[in-house]
C-alpha positions as CSV (number, residue, x, y, z in Angstrom):
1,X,-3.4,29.3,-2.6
2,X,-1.0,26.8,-1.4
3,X,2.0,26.6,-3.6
4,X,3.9,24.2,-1.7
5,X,3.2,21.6,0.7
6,X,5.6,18.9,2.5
7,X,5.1,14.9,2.8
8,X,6.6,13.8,6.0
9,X,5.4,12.2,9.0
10,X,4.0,15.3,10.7
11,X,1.8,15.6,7.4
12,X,0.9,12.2,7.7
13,X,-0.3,12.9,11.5
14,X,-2.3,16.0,10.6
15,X,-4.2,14.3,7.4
16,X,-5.4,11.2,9.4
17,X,-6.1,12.6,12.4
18,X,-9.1,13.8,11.4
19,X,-10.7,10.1,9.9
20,X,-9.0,8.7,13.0
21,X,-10.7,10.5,15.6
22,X,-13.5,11.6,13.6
23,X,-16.2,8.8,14.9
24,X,-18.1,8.5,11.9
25,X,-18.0,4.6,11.0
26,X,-18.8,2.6,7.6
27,X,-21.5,0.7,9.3
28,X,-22.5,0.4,13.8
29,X,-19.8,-1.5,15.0
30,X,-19.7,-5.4,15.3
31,X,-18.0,-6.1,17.9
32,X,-16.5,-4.4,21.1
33,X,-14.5,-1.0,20.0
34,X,-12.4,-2.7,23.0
35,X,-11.1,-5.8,20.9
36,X,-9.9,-2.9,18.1
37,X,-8.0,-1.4,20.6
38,X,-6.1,-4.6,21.9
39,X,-5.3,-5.6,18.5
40,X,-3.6,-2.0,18.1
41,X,-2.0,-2.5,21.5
42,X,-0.6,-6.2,20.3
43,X,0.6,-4.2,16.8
44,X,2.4,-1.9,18.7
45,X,4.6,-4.2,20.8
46,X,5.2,-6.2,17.6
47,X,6.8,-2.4,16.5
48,X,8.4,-2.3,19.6
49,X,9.9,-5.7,19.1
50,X,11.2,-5.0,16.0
51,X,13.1,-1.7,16.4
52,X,14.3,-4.4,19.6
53,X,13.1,-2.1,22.1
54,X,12.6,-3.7,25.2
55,X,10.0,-2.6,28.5
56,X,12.6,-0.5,29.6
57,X,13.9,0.9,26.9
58,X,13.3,4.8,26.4
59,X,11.8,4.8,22.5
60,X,13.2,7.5,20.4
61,X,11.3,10.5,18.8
62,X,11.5,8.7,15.1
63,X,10.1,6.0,17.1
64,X,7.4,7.6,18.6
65,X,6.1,9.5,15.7
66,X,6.2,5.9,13.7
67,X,4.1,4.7,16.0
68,X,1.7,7.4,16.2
69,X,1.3,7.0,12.4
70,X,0.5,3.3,12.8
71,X,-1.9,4.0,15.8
72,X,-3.5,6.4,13.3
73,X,-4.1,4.2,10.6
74,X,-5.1,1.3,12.7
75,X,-8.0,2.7,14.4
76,X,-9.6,4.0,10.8
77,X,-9.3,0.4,10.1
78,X,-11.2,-1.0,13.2
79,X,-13.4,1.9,14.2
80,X,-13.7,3.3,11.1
81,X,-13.9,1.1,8.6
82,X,-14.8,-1.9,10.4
83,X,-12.0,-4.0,9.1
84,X,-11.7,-6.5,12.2
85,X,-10.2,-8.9,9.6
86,X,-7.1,-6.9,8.2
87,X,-5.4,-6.9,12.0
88,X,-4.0,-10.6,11.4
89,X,-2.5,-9.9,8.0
90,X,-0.8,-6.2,10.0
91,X,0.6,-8.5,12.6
92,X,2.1,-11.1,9.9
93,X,3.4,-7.9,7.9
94,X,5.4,-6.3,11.2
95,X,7.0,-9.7,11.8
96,X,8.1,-10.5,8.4
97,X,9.3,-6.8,8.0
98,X,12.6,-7.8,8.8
99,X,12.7,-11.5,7.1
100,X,12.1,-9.3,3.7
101,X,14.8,-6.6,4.9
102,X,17.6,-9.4,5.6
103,X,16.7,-10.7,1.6
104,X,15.1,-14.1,3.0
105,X,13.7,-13.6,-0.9
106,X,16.0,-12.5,-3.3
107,X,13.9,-9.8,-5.5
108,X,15.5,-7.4,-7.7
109,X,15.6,-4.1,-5.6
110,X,16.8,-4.0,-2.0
111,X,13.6,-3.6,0.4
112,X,11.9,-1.0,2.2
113,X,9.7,-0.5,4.9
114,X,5.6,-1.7,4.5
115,X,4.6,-1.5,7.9
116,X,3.8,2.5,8.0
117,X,4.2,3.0,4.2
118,X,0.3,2.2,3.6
119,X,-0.5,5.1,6.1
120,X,1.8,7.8,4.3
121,X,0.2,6.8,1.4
122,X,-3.2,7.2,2.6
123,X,-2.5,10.4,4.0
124,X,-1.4,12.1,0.6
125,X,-4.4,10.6,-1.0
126,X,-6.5,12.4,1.7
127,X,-4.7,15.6,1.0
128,X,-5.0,14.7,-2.6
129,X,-9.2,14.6,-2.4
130,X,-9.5,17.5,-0.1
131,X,-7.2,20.5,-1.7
132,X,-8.9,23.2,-3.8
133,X,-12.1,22.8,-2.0
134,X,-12.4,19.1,-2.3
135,X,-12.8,19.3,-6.0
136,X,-11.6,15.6,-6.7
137,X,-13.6,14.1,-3.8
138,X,-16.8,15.8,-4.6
139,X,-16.0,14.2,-9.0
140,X,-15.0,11.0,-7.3
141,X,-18.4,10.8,-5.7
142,X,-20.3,11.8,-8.8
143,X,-18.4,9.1,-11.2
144,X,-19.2,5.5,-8.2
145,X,-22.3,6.5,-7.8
146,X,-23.2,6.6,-11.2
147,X,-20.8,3.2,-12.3
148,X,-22.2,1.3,-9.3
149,X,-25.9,2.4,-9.6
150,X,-26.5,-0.6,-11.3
151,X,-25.5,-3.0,-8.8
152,X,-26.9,-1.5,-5.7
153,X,-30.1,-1.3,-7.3
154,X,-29.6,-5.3,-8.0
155,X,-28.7,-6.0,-4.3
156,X,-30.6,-3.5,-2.4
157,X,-27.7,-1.7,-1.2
158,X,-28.5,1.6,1.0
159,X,-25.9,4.1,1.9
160,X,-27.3,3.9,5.4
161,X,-27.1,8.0,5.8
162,X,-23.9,8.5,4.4
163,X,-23.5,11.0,1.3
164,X,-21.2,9.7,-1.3
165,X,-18.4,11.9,-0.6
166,X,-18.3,10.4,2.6
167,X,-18.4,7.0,0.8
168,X,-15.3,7.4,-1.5
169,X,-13.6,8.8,1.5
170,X,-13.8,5.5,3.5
171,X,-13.0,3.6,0.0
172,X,-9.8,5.8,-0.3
173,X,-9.2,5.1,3.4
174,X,-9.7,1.2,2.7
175,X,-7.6,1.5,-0.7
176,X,-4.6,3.6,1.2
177,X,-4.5,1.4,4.1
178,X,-4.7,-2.4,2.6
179,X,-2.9,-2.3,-0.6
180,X,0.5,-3.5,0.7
181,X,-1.0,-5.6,3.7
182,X,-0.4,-9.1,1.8
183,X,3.2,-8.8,1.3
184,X,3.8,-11.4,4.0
185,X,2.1,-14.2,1.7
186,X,4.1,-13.0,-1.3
187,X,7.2,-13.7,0.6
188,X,5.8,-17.1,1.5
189,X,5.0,-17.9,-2.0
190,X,8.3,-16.8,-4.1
191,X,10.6,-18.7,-0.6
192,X,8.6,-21.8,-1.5
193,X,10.0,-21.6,-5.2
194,X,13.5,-20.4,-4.5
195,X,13.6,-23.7,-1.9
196,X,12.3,-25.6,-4.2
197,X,14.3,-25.1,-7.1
198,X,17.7,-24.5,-4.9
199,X,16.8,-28.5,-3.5
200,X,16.1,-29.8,-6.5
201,X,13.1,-30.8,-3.7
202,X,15.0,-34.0,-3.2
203,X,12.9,-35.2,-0.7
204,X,9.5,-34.9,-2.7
205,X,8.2,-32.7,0.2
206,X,7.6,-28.8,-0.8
207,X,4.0,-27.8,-1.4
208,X,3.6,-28.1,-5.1
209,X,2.7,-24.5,-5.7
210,X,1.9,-24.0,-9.3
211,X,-0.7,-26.6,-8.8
212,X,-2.4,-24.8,-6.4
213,X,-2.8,-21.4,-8.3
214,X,-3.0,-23.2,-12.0
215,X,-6.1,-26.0,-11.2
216,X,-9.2,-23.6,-12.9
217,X,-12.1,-25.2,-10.9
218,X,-10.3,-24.7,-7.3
219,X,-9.7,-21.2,-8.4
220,X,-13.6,-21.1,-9.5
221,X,-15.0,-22.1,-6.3
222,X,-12.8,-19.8,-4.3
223,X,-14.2,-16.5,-6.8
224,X,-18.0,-18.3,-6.2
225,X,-18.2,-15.7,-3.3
226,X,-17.7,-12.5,-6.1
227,X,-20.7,-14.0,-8.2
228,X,-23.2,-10.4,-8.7
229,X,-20.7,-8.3,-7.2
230,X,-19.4,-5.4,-8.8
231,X,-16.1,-6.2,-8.4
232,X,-16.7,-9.1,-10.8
233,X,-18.1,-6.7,-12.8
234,X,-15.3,-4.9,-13.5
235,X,-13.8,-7.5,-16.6
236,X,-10.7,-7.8,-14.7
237,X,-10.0,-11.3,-15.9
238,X,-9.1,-12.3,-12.2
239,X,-9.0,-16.3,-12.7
240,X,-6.1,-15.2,-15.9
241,X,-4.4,-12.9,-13.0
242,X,-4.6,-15.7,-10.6
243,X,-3.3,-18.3,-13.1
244,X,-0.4,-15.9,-14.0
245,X,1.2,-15.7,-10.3
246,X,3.2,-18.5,-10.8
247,X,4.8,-17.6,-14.1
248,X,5.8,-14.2,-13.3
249,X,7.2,-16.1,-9.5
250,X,4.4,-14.8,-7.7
251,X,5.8,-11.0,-8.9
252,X,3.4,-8.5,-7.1
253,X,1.4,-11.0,-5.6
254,X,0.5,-9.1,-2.8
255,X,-1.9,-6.7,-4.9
256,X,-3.9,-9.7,-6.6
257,X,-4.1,-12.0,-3.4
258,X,-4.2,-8.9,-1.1
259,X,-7.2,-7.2,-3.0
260,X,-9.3,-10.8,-3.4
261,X,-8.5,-11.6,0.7
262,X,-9.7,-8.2,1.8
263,X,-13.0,-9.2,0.1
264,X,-13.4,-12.5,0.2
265,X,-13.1,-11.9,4.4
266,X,-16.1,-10.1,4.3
267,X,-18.5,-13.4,5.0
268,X,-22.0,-13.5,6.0
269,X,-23.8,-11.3,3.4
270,X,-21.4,-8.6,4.1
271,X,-20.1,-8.5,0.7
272,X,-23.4,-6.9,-0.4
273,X,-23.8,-4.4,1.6
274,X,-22.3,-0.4,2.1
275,X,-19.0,-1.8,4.2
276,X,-18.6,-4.6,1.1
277,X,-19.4,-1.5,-1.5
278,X,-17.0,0.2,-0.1
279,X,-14.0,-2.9,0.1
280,X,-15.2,-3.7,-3.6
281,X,-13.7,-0.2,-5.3
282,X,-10.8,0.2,-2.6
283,X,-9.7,-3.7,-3.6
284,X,-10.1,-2.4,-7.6
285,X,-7.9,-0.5,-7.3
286,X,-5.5,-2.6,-5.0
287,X,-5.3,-5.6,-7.6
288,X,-4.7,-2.9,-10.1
289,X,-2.0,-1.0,-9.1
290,X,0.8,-2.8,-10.1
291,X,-0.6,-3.7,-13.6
292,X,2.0,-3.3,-16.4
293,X,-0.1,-2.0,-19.1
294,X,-2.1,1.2,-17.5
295,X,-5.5,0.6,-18.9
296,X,-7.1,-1.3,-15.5
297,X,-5.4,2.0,-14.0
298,X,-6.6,4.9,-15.7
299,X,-10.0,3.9,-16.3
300,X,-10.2,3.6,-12.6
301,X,-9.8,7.2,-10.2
302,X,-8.9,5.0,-7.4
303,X,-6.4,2.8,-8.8
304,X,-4.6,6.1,-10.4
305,X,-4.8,8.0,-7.1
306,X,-3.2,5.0,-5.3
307,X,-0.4,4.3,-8.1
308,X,0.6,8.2,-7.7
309,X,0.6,8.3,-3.8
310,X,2.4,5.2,-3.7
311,X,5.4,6.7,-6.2
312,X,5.3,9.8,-4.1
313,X,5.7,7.9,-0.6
314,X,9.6,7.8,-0.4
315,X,10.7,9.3,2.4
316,X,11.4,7.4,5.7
317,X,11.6,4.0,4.5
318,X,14.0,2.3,5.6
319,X,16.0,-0.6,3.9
320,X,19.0,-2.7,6.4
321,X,22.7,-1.8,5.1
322,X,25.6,-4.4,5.2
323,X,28.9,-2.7,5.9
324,X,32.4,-3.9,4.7
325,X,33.7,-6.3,7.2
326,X,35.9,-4.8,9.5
327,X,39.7,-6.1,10.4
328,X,38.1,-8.6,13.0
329,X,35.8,-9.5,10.0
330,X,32.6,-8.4,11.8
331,X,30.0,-7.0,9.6
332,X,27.7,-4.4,11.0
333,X,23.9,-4.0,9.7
334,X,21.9,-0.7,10.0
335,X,18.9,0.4,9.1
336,X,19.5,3.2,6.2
337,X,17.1,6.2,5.2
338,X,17.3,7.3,1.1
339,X,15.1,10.1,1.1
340,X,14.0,12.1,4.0
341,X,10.9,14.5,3.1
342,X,9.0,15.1,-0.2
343,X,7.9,18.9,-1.1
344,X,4.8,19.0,-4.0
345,X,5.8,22.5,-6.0
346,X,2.5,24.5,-7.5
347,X,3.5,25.1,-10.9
348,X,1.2,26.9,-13.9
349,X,-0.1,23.5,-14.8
350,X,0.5,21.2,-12.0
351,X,3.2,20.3,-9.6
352,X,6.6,19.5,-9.1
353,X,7.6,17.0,-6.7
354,X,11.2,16.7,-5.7
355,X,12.8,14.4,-3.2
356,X,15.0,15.4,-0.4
357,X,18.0,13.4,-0.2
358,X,20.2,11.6,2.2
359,X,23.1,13.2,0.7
360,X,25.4,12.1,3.7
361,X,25.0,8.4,2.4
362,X,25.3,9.1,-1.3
363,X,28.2,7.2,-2.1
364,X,26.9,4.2,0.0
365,X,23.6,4.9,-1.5
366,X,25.4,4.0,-5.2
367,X,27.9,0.7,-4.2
368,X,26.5,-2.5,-4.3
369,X,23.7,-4.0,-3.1
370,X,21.5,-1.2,-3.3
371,X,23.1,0.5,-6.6
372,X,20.6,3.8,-6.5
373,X,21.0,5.2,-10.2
374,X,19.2,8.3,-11.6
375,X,18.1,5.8,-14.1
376,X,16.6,3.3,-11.8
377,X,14.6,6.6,-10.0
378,X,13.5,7.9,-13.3
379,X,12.1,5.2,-14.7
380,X,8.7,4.1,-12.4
381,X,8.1,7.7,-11.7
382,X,7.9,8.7,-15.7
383,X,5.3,5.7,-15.7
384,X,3.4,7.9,-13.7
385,X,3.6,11.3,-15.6
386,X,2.5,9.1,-18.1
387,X,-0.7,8.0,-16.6
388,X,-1.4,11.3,-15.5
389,X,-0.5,12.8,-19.1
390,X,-3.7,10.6,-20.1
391,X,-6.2,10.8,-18.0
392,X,-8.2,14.1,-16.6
393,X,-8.6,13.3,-12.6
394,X,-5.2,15.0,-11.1
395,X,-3.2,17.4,-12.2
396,X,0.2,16.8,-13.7
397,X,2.6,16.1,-11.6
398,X,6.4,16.0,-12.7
399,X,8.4,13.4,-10.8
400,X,10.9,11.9,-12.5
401,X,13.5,14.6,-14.2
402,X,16.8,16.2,-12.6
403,X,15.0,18.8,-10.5
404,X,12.9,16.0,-8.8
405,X,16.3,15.5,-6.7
406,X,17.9,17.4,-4.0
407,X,20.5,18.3,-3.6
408,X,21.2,18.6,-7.8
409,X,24.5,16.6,-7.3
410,X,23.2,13.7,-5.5
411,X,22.4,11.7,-9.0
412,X,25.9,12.7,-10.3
């Protein structure tokens, strides 16, 4: 029995290279496996450029292994999954990785990496479904096909050979990988209102946003496509959500518009059909998963699977540090790592998981901007035990007292 395990990058590699390499696909392939790959090439030089790495620079080893975990993830999304669609929105989310690091958006905690967070979190959902002889994956299976026997019957959906342990596998693979992928539009959205309320908009000329998110029937027609679809099905009251962006200054957006886009690209009849089964739970749980009240997250396996990877996904993201100006009054900016690893501890009822610190940095770590407080950890992660503490899927996990640090002294 494995009483420990490690989340780091080389975890990350050894989970998805498996669905990476693997070959078995959603659905026969589109388009040319060829256009996949030079979409992954064109991802990778927008990594490159944005470490500043030029042709002849000599990556580093962090480097290399962060690119390996994009490469991973990116080919489950176009070989795999078939997701020609979600390359764009990658791109957009690599180049306004560092807009969002240098605070173009003022937001109330200091940012951190989204360009290889969505594969670490798919990789400890994977571990997740397959430890203690796939247990959870083979339940998971059991519970979709029975909530969407309904609709398939309705649409004449076939699982085109696929079991449907294979099926919540590439819906977990889909959940993992797209649930951050909109964060570039949120950025869009909240700038448009800071500008506009730090103008005055003097001129008349800023979008009018609310307008676009508040008028009910252009909201209507752009659902139309969801009409018989389980998703729709699900009572998520997603014209209400939609309506809400703008009051809450568009907080989170990224899960509502992200989870609709992911579907709604899926044109042609697609929507109905095993690949648009499979985006319909995996964008569920992606417009969930930031929900205040846990409801929409606990009645869903997917949703609560992705809102505890994501909480456990820490380590190696890093947010941009503004030193003290120096005599000459130069202020230096580096990139700064919090946490470097995550162990899961087997305990008699669940598991322990405790984050390994950047102890070196502590006391930067605690000044202003960033202000890390034990308080500040504690708080999202006991959300978490909570869910867990009321639902019967995964085992309890502890995440959020005193022993969930290390070293001990780092919160003092």
């Amino acid at each position: 029995m494995v009483t420990e395990v490690t989340f780091d990058d080389s975890f990350v590699l050894a989970q998805l290279r498996g669905p990476a390499l693997g070959g078995r696909a959603v659905s026969p392939p589109t388009r040319d496996p060829r256009l996949v790959d030079l979409c992954i090439e064109r991802c990778v030089r927008l990594l490159r450029k944005h470490h500043g790495l030029t042709g002849k620079d000599i990556p580093s080893r962090a480097f290399l292994t962060e690119q390996g975990v994009l490469v991973h993830g990116l080919a489950i999304l176009g070989h795999i999954l078939g997701l020609h669609e979600a390359f764009k929105m990658v791109e957009r989310t690599i180049e306004a990785d560092w807009v969002a690091h240098t605070e173009l958006v003022k937001v109330k905690q200091r940012y951190r990496d989204h360009i290889t967070h969505p594969m670490r979190v798919t990789a400890i959902g994977w571990w997740f479904l397959h430890r203690s002889g796939a247990t959870l994956l083979r339940r998971l299976a059991e519970y979709y096909r029975r909530v969407t026997e309904t609709y398939r019957q309705s649409q004449n959906i076939v699982c085109d050979g696929h079991d449907w342990e294979g099926i919540v596998e590439f819906a977990w693979l889909a959940t993992g990988l797209l649930h951050d992928y909109a964060f570039p539009l949120q950025y869009r959205l909240q700038s448009g209102l800071h500008l506009q309320r730090g103008l005055q908009d003097t001129l008349g000329l800023l979008p009018k946003v609310p307008a676009c998110f508040q008028g009910s029937g252009a909201v209507q027609r752009r659902l139309a496509p969801l009409a018989g679809s389980w998703l729709e099905a699900q009572s998520l009251g997603l014209e209400h959500r939609i309506a809400g962006l703008c009051r809450s200054d568009f907080s989170d957006a990224h899960a509502l518009l992200g989870g609709l886009h992911h579907c709604l690209a899926l044109r042609r009849g697609r929507l109905h059909s095993l690949q648009g089964l499979v985006m319909q739970l995996a964008c569920r749980a992606i417009i969930t998963h930031h929900d205040e009240k846990g409801r929409a997250i606990r009645s869903d396996p997917l949703a609560l699977l992705l809102v505890v990877c994501d909480r456990l996904q820490s380590w190696e993201r890093p947010f941009l540090h503004r030193e003290a100006p120096d005599a000459n009054g130069t202020r230096r900016i580096r990139p700064l790592i919090e946490c470097f690893k995550v162990t899961l501890h087997k305990e008699k009822t669940g598991f322990v998981a405790v984050q390994h610190m950047n102890h070196a940095e502590r006391k930067t770590l605690r000044k202003e901007p960033y202000r890390w407080c034990f308080k500040k950890f504690s708080k999202p992660n006991a959300k978490v035990e909570n869910h867990l503490r009321k639902q019967n899927w995964l085992p309890p996990i502890t995440c959020s007292g005193h022993r969930c640090i290390d070293p001990r002294s780092f919160p003092r």
